[in-house]
C-alpha positions in Angstrom: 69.2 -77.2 0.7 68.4 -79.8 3.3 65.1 -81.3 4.0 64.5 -79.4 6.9 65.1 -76.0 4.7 62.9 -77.6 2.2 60.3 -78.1 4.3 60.1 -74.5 6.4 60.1 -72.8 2.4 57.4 -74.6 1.7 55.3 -74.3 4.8 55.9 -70.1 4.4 54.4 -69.8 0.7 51.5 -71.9 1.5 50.7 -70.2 4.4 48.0 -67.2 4.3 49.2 -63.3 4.2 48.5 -61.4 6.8 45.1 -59.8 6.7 44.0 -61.8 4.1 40.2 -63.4 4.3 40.3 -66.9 5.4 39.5 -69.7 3.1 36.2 -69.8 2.0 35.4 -66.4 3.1 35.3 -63.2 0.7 36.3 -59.7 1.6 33.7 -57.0 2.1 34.1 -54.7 -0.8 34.4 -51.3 0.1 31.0 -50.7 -2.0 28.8 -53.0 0.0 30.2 -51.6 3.1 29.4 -47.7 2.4 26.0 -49.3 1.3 25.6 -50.9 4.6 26.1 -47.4 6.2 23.8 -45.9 4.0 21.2 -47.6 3.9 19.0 -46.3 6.9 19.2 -42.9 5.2 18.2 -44.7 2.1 15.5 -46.2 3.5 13.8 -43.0 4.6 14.7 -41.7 1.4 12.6 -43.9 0.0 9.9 -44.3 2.2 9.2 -40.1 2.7 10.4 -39.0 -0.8 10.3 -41.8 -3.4 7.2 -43.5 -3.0 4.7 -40.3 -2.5 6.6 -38.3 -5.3 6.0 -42.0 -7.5 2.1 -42.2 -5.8 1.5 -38.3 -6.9 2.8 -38.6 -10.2 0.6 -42.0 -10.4 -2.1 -40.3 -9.0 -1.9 -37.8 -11.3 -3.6 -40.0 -14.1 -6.7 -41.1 -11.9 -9.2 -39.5 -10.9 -10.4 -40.3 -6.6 -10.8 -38.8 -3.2 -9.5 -38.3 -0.3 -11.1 -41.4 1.2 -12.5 -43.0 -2.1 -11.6 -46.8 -2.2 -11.7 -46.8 -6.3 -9.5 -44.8 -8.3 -10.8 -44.2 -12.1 -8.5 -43.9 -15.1 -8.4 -40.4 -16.8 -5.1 -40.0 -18.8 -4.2 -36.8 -19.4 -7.7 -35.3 -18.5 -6.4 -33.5 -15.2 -3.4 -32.1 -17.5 -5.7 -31.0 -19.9 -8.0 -29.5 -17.3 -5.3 -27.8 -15.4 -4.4 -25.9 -18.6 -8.0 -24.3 -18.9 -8.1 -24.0 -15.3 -8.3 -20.1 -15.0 -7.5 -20.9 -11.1 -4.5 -22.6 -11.8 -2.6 -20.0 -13.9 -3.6 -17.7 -11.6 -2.1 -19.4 -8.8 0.9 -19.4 -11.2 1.2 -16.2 -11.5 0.8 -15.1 -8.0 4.0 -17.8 -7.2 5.8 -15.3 -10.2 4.7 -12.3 -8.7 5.9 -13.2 -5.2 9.2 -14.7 -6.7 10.1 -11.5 -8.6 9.0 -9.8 -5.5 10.8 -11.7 -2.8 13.8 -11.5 -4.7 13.3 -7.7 -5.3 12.9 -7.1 -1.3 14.8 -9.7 0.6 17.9 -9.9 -1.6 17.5 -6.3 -2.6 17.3 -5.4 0.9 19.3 -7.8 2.7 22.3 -6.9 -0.1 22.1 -3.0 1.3 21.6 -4.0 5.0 24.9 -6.7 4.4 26.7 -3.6 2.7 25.8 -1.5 5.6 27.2 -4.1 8.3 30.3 -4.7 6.8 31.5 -1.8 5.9 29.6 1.1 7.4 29.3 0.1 10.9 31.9 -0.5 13.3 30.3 -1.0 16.9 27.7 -3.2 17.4 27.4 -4.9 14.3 26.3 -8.2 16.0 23.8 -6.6 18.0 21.9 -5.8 14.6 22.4 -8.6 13.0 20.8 -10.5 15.6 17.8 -7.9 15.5 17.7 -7.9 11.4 18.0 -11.9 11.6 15.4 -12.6 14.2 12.1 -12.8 12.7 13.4 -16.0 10.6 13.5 -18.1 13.9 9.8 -17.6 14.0 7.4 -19.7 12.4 5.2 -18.8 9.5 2.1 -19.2 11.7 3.0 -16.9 14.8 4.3 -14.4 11.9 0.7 -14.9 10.1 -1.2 -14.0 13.1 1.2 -11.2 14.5 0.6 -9.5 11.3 -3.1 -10.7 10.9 -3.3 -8.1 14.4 -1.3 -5.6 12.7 -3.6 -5.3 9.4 -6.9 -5.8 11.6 -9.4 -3.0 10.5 -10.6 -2.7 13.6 -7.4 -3.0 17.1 -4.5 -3.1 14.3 -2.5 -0.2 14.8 -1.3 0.4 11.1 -4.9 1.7 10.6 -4.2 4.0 13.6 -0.9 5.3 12.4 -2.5 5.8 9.0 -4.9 7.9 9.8 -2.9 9.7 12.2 -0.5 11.0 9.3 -4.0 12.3 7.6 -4.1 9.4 5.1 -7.2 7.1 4.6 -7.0 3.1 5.2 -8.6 1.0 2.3 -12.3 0.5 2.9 -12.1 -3.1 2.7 -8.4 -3.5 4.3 -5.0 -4.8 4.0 -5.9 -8.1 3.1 -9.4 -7.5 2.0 -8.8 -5.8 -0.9 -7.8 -7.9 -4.0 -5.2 -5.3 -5.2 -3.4 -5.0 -2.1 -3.4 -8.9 -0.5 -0.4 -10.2 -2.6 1.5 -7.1 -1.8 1.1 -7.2 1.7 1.9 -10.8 2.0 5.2 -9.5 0.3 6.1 -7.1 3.0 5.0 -10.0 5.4 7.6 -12.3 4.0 9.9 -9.5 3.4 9.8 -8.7 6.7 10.3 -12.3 8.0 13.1 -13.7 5.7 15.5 -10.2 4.8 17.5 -11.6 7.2 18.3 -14.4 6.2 19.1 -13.1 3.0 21.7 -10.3 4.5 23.4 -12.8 6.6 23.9 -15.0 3.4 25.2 -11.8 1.7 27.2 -10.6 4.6 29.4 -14.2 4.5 29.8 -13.5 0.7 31.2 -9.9 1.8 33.6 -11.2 4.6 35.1 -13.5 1.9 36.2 -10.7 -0.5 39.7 -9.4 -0.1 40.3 -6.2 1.0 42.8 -5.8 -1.0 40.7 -5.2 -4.0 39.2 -2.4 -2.5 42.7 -1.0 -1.7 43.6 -1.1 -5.5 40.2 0.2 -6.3 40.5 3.5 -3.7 43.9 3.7 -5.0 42.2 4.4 -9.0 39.4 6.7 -7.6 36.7 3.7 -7.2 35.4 4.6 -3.5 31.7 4.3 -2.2 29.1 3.1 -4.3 31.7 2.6 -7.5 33.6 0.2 -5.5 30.3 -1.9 -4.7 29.1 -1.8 -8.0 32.5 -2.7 -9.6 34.3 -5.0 -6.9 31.8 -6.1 -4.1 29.0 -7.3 -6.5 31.1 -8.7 -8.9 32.6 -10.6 -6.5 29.7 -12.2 -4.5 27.8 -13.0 -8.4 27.5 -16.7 -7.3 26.4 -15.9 -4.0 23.7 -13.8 -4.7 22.6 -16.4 -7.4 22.2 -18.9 -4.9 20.7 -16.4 -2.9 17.8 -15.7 -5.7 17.4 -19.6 -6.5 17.1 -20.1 -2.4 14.3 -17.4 -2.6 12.9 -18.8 -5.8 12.0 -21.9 -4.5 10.7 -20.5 -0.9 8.3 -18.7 -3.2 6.9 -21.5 -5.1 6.8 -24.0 -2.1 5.0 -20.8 -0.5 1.8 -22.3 1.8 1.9 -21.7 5.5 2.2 -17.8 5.5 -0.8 -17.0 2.9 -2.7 -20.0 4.2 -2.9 -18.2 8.0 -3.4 -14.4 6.4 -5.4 -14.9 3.6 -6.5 -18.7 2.6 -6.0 -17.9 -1.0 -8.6 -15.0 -1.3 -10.1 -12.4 -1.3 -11.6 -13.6 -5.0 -7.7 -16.2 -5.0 -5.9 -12.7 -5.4 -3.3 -14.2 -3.4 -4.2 -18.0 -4.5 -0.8 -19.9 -5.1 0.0 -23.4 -5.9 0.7 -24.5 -2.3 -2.9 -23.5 -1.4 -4.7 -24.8 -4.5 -3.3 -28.0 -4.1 -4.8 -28.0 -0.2 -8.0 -26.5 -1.7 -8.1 -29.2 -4.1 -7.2 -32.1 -2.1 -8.9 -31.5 1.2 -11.6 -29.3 0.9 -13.5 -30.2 -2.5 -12.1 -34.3 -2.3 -10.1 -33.5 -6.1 -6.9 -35.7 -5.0 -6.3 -36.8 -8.6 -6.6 -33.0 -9.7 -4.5 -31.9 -6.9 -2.3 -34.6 -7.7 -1.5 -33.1 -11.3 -0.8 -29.1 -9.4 1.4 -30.7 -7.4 3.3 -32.5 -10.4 3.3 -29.2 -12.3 5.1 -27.8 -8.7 7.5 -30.4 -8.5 8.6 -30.2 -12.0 9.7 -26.4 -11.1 11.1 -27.5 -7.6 13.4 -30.2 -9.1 14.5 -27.5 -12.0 15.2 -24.8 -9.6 17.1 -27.0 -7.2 19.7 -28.4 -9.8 20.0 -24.9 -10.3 20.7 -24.0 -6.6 23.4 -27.5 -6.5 25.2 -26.2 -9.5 25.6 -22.6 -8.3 26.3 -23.8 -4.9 29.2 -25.6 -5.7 30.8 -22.5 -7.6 29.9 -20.2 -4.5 
């Protein structure tokens, strides 16, 4: 090899690959770049979610406020409070009476109403979905009043088509009464969110072969056999998502009850959303409203690994 060669061989190995990072300079990672990307999202992750879940759980222990400037050190006295609070398990049980309720109506209904669409009616199946689904695209506030009008003892018209059947309204009226409140908030938020429900449902429907239903017709399973058997079988993870979805609507449950009712009469409809508003704003207990809302977040959390799990099967 001549010198020349020699030289040109040489020249080629020290000289950098393509691509490659100059000398003295690293290569992003592939880590810090997705980091990079992320980080705004990060950022307001941690500025609207970490910090006041990590300053309510703090809070929790102390005992200030709203606009107190000292916060006093009480351990576990809101804990122990909350659990011979007679208010705070009956908030908890109204959120349990309104879960097993919502899920009752709104999946219970909005399962038949899905069935119906898909498989009962041919012609203007869009036209009733669009009717059945559009009281979820109004707010909780315009539905609370709407229906405050409605139950009004005095210009609501269910009073006038109550009494026009020969039946008599309640003396102290649809929300008035302590045994009727809670279940007319249900047919409230019944009314509002069924459609949401049915067109969950109705995408689980679309999704199950019809071929299963050809095999079941062809062993006598028609009608009602072939939804028990075949269409509910088949949409099991949907409608659990559907339940932990409603679940968790009913125990963040605030807007709807605080327009209608406030928590009364007598905190017959009082729920944990409301207590903690009650608490916090209106008799200055931020430390004890602190503690419901721990208590509420503790079922949140559990309820939403639920809802990611099932997801991800459905």
């Amino acid at each position: 090899m001549t010198l020349r060669q020699q030289a040109i061989a040489t020249t080629a190995l020290q000289a950098p690959l393509a691509g490659a990072a100059p000398p003295g300079r690293r290569a992003a990672s592939p880590l810090r770049l997705h980091m990079l990307m992320l980080s705004p999202a990060l950022t307001l992750f941690g500025v609207f979610i970490l910090i006041p879940v990590a300053l309510t759980v703090i809070g929790s222990f102390f005992s200030f406020g709203l606009t107190s400037p000292t916060w006093t050190f009480v351990g576990i006295d809101n804990y122990v409070r909350a659990f011979h609070d007679p208010v705070f398990w009956r908030s908890f049980r109204n959120n349990l009476i309104i879960v097993f309720g919502s899920i009752a109506t709104q999946i219970g209904f909005g399962t038949l109403l899905a069935a119906i669409l898909d498989r009962g009616i041919r012609r203007g199946s869009a036209f009733f979905r669009t009717i059945i689904f559009a009281p979820m695209v109004i707010s909780a506030v315009a539905v609370g009043l709407i229906w405050l009008m409605i139950f009004d003892p005095n210009i609501g018209p269910l009073n006038r088509v109550i009494e026009a059947i020969g039946l008599r309204p309640p003396t102290l009226g649809w929300l008035g009464d302590p045994d009727l409140a809670i279940w007319m908030f249900l047919a409230v938020a019944a009314w509002q969110y069924t459609g949401y429900m049915m067109v969950l449902i109705l995408a689980g429907l679309q999704g199950v072969p019809a071929e299963l239903y050809q095999a079941a017709a062809l062993d006598g399973a028609r009608g009602v056999r072939a939804f028990w058997y075949i269409t509910l079988p088949s949409i099991r993870n949907i409608l659990i998502v559907a339940v932990l979805i409603t679940s968790i609507g009913a125990f963040k449950v605030f807007d709807l009850i605080y327009v209608t009712t406030r928590g009364g009469p007598a905190n017959a409809t009082q729920v944990f959303g409301t207590y903690i508003y009650l608490q916090a704003f209106n008799l200055g207990n931020m430390g004890y409203a602190d503690t419901i809302a721990v208590f509420l977040l503790v079922i949140a959390v559990i309820l939403g690994w639920l809802q990611l799990r099932y997801s991800r099967r459905a």
